[in-house]
Every structure is written in C-alpha cells, then in structure tokens.
C-alpha positions in Angstrom: 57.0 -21.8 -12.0 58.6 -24.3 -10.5 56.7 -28.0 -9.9 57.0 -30.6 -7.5 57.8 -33.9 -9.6 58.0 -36.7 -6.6 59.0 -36.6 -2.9 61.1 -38.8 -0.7 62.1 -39.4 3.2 65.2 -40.9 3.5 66.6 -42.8 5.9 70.0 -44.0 6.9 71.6 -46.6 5.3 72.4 -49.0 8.3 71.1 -48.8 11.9 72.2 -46.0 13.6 72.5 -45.3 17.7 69.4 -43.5 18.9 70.4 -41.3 21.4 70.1 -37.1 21.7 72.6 -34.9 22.1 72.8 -31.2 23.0 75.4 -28.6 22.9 75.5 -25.2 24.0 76.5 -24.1 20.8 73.2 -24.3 19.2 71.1 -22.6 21.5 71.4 -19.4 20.3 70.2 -20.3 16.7 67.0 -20.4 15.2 65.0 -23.5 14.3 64.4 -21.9 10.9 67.1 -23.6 7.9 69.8 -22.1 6.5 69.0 -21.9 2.5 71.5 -22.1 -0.2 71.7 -23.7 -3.5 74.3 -25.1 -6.0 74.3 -24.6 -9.6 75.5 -27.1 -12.2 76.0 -26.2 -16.0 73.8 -27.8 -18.7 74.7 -31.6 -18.9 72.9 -34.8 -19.9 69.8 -35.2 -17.7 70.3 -38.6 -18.1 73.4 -38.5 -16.1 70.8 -37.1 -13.0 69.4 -40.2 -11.6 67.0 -39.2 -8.8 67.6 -42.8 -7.2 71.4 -42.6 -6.8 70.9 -39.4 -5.3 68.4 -41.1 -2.9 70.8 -43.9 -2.5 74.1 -41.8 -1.7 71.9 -39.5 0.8 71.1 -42.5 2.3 74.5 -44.1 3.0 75.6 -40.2 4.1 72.9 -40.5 6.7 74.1 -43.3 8.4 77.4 -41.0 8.8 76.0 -38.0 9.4 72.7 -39.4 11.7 72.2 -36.9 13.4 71.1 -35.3 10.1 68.1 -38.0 9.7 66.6 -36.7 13.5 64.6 -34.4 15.0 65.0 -30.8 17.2 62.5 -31.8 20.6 62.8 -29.0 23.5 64.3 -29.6 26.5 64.2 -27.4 29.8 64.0 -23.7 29.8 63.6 -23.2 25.9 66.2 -25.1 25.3 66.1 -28.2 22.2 68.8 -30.9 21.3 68.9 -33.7 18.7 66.8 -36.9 19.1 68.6 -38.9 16.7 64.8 -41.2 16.0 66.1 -41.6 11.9 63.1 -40.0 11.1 64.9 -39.3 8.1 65.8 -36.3 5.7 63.1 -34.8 2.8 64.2 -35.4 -0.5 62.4 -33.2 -3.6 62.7 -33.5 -7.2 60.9 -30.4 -9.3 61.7 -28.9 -12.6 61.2 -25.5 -14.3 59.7 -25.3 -17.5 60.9 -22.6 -19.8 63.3 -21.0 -17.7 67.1 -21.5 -17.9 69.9 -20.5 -15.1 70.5 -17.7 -17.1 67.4 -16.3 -16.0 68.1 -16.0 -12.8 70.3 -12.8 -12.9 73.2 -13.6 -11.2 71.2 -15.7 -8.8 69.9 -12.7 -6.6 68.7 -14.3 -3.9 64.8 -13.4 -4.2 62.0 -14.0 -6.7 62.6 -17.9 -8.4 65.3 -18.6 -6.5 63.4 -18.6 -3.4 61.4 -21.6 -5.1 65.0 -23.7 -5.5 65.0 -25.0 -1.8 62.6 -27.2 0.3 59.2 -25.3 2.0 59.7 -26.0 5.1 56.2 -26.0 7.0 57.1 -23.9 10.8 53.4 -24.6 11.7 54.4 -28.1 12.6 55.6 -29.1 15.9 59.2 -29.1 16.5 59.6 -33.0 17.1 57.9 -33.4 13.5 60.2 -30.8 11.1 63.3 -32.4 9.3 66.3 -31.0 10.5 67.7 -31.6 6.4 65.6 -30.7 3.5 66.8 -30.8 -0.5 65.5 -30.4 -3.5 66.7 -31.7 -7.3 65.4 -28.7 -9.8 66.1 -29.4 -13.5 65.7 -26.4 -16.3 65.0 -26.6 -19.5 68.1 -25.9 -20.9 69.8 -28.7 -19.2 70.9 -27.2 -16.1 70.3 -28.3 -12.7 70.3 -27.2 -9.0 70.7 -28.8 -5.6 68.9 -26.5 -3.2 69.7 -27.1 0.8 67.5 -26.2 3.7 69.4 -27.1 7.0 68.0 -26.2 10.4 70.3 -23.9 11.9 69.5 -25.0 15.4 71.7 -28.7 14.7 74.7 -27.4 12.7 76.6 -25.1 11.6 78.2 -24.5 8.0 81.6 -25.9 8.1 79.5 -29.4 8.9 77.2 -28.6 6.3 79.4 -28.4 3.8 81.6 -31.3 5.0 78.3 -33.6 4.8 77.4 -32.4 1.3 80.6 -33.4 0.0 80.5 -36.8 1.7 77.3 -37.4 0.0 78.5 -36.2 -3.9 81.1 -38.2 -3.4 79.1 -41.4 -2.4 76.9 -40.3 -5.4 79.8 -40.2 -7.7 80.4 -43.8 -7.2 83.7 -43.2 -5.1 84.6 -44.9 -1.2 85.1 -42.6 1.2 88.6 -43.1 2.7 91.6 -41.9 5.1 91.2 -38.1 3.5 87.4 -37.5 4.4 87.2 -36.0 6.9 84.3 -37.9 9.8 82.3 -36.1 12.2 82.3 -36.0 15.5 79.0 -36.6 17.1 80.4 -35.8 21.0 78.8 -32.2 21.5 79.4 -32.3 25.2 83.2 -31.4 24.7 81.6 -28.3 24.0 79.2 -27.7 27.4 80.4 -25.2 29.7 80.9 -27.5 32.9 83.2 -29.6 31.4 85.3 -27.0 30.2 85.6 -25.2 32.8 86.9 -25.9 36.6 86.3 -24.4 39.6 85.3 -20.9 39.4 87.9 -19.6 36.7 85.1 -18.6 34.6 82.7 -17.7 37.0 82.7 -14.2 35.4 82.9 -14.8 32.1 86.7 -13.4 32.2 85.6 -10.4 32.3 83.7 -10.3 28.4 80.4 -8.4 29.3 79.1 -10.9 25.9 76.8 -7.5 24.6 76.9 -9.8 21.4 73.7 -11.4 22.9 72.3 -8.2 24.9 69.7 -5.9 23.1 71.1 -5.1 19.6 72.8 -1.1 19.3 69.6 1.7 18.5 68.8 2.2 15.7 69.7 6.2 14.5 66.1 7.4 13.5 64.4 6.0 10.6 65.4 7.0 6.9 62.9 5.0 4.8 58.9 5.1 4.8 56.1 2.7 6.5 55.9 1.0 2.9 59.5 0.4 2.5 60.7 -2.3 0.5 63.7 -4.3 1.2 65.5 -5.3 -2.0 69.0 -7.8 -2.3 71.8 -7.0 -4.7 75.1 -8.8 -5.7 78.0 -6.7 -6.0 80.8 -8.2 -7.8 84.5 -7.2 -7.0 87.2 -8.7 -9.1 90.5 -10.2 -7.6 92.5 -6.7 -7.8 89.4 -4.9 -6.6 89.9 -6.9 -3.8 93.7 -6.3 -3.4 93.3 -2.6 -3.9 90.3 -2.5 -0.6 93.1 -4.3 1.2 96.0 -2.1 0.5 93.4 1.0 1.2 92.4 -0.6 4.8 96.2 -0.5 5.5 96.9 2.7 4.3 94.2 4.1 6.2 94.3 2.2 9.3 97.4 4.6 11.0 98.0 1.5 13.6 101.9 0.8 13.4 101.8 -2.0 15.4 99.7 -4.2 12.8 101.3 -7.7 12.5 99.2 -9.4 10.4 97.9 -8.3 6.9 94.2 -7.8 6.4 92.0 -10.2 5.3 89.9 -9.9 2.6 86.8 -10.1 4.6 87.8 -7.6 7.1 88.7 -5.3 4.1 85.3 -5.8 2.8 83.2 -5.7 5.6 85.1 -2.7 6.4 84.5 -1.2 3.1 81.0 -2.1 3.6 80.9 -0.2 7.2 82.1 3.0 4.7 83.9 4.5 7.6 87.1 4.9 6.9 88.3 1.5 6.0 91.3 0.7 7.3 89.7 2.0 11.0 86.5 -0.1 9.7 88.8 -3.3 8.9 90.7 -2.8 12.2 87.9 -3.2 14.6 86.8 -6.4 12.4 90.0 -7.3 12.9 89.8 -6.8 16.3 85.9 -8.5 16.8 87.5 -11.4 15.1 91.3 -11.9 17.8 89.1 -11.1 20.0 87.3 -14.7 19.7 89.8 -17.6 21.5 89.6 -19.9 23.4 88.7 -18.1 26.7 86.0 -16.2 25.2 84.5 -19.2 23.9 84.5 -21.2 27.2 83.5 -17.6 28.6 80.2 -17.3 25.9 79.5 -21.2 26.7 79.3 -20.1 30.6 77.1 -17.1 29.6 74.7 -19.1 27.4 74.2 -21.9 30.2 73.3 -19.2 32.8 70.7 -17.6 30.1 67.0 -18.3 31.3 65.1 -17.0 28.7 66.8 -18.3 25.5 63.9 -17.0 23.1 64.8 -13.3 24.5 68.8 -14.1 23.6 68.0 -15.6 19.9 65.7 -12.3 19.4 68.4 -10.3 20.2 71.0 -12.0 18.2 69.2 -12.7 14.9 67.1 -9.5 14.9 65.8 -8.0 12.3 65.6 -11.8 10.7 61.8 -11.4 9.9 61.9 -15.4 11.9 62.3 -13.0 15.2 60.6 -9.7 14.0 57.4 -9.4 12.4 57.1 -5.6 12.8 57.8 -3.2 9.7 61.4 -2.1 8.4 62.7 0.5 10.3 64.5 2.0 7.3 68.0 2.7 9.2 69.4 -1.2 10.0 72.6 -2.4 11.2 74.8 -3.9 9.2 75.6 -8.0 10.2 78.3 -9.3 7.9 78.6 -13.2 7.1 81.3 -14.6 5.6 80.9 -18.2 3.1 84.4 -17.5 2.1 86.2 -20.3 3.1 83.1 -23.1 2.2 84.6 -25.7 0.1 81.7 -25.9 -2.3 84.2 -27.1 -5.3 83.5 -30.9 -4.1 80.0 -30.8 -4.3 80.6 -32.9 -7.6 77.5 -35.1 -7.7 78.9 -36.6 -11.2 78.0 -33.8 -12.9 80.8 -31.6 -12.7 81.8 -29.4 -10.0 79.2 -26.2 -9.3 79.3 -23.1 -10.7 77.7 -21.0 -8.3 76.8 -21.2 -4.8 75.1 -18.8 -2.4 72.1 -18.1 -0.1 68.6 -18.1 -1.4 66.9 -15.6 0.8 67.9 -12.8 3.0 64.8 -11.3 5.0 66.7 -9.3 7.5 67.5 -5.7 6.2 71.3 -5.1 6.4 72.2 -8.4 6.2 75.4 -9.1 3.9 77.1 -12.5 2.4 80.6 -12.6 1.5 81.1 -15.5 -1.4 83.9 -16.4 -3.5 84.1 -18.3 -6.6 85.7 -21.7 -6.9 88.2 -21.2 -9.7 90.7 -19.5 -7.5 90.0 -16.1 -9.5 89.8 -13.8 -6.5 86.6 -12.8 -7.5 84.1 -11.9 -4.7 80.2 -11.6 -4.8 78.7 -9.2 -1.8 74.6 -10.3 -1.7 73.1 -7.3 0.6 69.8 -6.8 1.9 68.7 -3.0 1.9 65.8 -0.7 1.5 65.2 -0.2 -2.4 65.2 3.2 -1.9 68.3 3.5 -0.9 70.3 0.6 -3.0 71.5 3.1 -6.2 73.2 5.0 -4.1 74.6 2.1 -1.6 76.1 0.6 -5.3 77.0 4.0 -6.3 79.7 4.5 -3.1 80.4 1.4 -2.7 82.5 1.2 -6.4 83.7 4.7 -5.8 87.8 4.8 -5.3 88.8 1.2 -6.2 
C-alpha cells in the first residue's frame, strides 16, 4: 500500500569529530528503533520539498553527529557510538488511495506499521543506521514523518529535542540562544566517575530487581493461537481529573504531599487495583528514582557480565527478546510520552496533529500520549490478547 519513491543517506553538513562514546546508560536497551510517526493535515504538496528536508537533516546532523554513526560492540556485549558520519536514511513514499482518516485513530498496527523506515536486523551492527525516516504523502494531501531511532544511542527527550532542531532548520529559521544543544559528554554519566571510594560499593542498598528476572507470570488465561491486538482509549480532560481525584480518595495515605499526577492516576487506573493504592506505589516507583539510585543502577549495570541476559529481562516480552508464543496472562509495563514536545515539529507545514508509536509487539505494553492543544485529552495505546480487549475497554470506562 504504501511505495518507496526515492531513498537518501545523509550526511552532516560540516566535518564533524570522529570519535566513539559510550555511556552506561544505553546498555540496557535494545539495538532495535523506537518507531513513531507525526501526522500533518492536508496542505499543498508543493509546500513538501524532499530536498529541503534533506538539506535541514543535514545541517541537524552536524549538531546532533552522533546521530549520522554507527552502534560497534565493545567488551562483554557491550556497544557505543562510532561517530564514522556514515550518515542517517532518508525515505520518501506515498500512499495511493488512502487518506489519514483511514487510519482509525492511528492504532498502531496494520498501515501504520508501513509509515516508518524497515530497518534490516540481519545486517551487522557496525552497518545499521542508528536514525531512519521516512516522508509518506496521501492522497488527500496529508503527510507523515515516520521516525525509527535505535534505542541503544538515545533516549526520547533527545529525540524529540533533535527533531525540532531539524523542523526548525527546515522551516527556514537560525537556531539561536533558546535551542536547546546537546551534550555529546556521556562519561559524566559512567559509574567510576560518579562515584568515590566505596560509597556505592553496594548499590546503597537498592537490590535493582528492575533488571533481575521479570515477576511470574499467574497461569495462562489465553490459548496457543492467541492474538495480541492494540487499542486506543481516549479519556477527555475531566475524565482525567475525575481518575485523579478517585486515586486520592482512595489512596487512605494522610501523609501525601504532592497531588497525583496524571500518569500515576492512569497507570494506576490501568493496574485496576484500587487506584489510589495503584497510583501510590507509582508514585512511589517514581521518588524512588534520585540521584543515589541512579549512581547506584550505573554501579549495578557496570558490574553486569552478561548484558544480553539483563536487556532480556528488562524488555521482555518485546518479541526483539522473546520469540516464544503469548503466554496470555502479561505484565503490565506503562510508558509515559506525556511530556514530549511534539508541537515544534513544524516542518513548515503546520504543527502535527497527532503523534504516537507505530508498533507495540510486547503484550501488556501501554503508551500514555497527550494532545498538543493543551485540551487535557489523553490517548492510552495498549497491547493485549484480542480475546480479552472488550472487556479490558469495558472496565476500564466503568466509574469515571
């Protein structure tokens, strides 16, 4: 459905320093890419000029370099950035006789699968780009800029920072005082320099079962032919308010401080225990993460020997890790892209409409997303068994 119309590899702008850098921090990731897409309203396809997009990627590149290398392994499973300025894949496709309004609130399956980059995981490490896009034009006007960045270099909040460098280049406009500039010095971030001495010789006493084996699973409720299937529920601003009052109502801890957030609200609304307890220990998971901990997680990871076993046990069931069949019964991992600043991805176009993930192929997985108009609105993409999805949707509107 959708075609392949030409193909680039671009490069950075100006020379750029060719060295490799590693950080603790990515070690636990997976060299698969993170896939999401943005959606743009009809417009004037003459306005969407393949080149300046090429151009502008270019001169974000020499900013962002590390973005134009390669992932090469190091000792003991371990990989950092060789910043060679291979370069990053550039696609433009179109789809004939389909429109965004075809896409159904943009479930992430079926078409919108075919919105991002391939990315070909046959190929050696050294030889996969670590940034991958892809121009789709419909035929009613409307466009998408699908994004396939290896998780195993970055992390969202730099994603997102480098995408809006580049619309802005590609609108035409200098980058100035306001944008914010990377930091390229990933070994602020390594355990040894962080810490002195022995003071975190024992991880300060976190036991980290974040990366241990993940919790049993209780029996199996689906079939051996089960079929996972991905949803968007939509809650409106004052369905949010009222899951947020609820999780205080029902939380019974006096001694709460600080108001819930909305994603602890809805992830504990998601859990479907009670939901103020539910929100409370998401509350907790999240305090729970300073600055010791981190140091403390950056010692742990740095002692790990067998990295493939601790990126199993951390992304499981991600179908990248687990090849066997659903088990029917998952647990639930909640990801929140609530605080992404997608509004400046304004490529001269117009600001997006919609943004969100493209695939989920782990069972149980869940993205938070809100809207950019400031409505309060929240979509809730999960992955479950089909068999079980009417009556997942059915509770999870009950009460609010």
């Amino acid at each position: 459905m959708v075609s392949i119309q030409s193909s680039y590899t671009v490069t950075p702008s100006e020379p750029t320093p060719e060295v490799r850098l590693f950080s603790l921090c990515e070690q636990i990731k997976l060299r698969t890419h993170a896939p999401s897409f943005y959606a743009y309203n009809p417009t004037n396809f003459d306005k969407i000029n393949i080149h300046n997009l090429r151009d502008a990627l270019s001169k974000a590149l020499s900013i962002y370099y590390p973005f134009a290398g390669r992932l090469c392994w190091t000792q003991g499973g371990r990989w950092e950035i060789h910043c060679n300025a291979k370069g990053a894949l550039l696609i433009e496709a179109s789809c004939k006789g389909k429109t965004l309004e075809d896409l159904r609130d943009f479930v992430p399956n079926g078409l919108v699968t075919q919105l991002i980059p391939n990315i070909d995981y046959s190929a050696p490490l050294e030889d996969t780009p670590i940034l991958a896009v892809q121009l789709t034009r419909f035929s009613c006007g409307g466009v998408t800029v699908g994004v396939a960045m290896c998780r195993g270099a970055l992390d969202g909040t730099g994603g997102m920072r480098f995408i809006n460098t580049w619309a802005k280049l590609a609108r035409g406009e200098p980058l100035d005082e306001s944008d914010q500039y990377p930091c390229h010095d990933r070994t602020e971030l390594n355990s040894r320099k962080m810490s002195t001495g022995s003071e975190f010789s024992d991880q300060n006493g976190h036991d980290h079962s974040e990366y241990g084996a993940p919790p049993p699973w209780l029996g199996s409720l689906g079939t051996e032919d089960a079929k996972v299937t991905v949803e968007v529920m939509k809650l409106t601003g004052e369905q949010v308010k009222k899951l947020k009052m609820k999780a205080t109502s029902t939380n019974g801890n006096g001694e709460m401080t600080k108001p819930f957030s909305s994603f602890e609200a809805i992830a504990g609304h998601l859990w479907k225990s009670v939901v103020g307890f539910a929100a409370a220990k998401v509350k907790g998971a999240i305090a729970k993460v300073d600055d010791k901990f981190v140091r403390s997680a950056l010692e742990y990871i740095d002692n790990v020997k067998d990295m493939n076993l601790i990126r199993y046990n951390f992304h499981y069931p991600a179908k990248s890790v687990h090849k066997g069949p659903s088990k029917g019964n998952p647990n639930l991992f909640v990801v929140s892209w609530m605080n992404f600043s997608y509004e400046h991805a304004d490529f001269g176009w117009g600001v997006p409409y919609y943004f969100g993930p493209v695939y989920m192929d782990a069972e149980g997985k869940a993205f938070c997303l809100n809207k950019p108009n400031g409505d309060g609105m929240v979509h809730v993409a999960i992955s479950l068994d089909s068999a079980h999805m009417p009556a997942f949707k059915k509770i999870f509107y009950e009460d609010i």
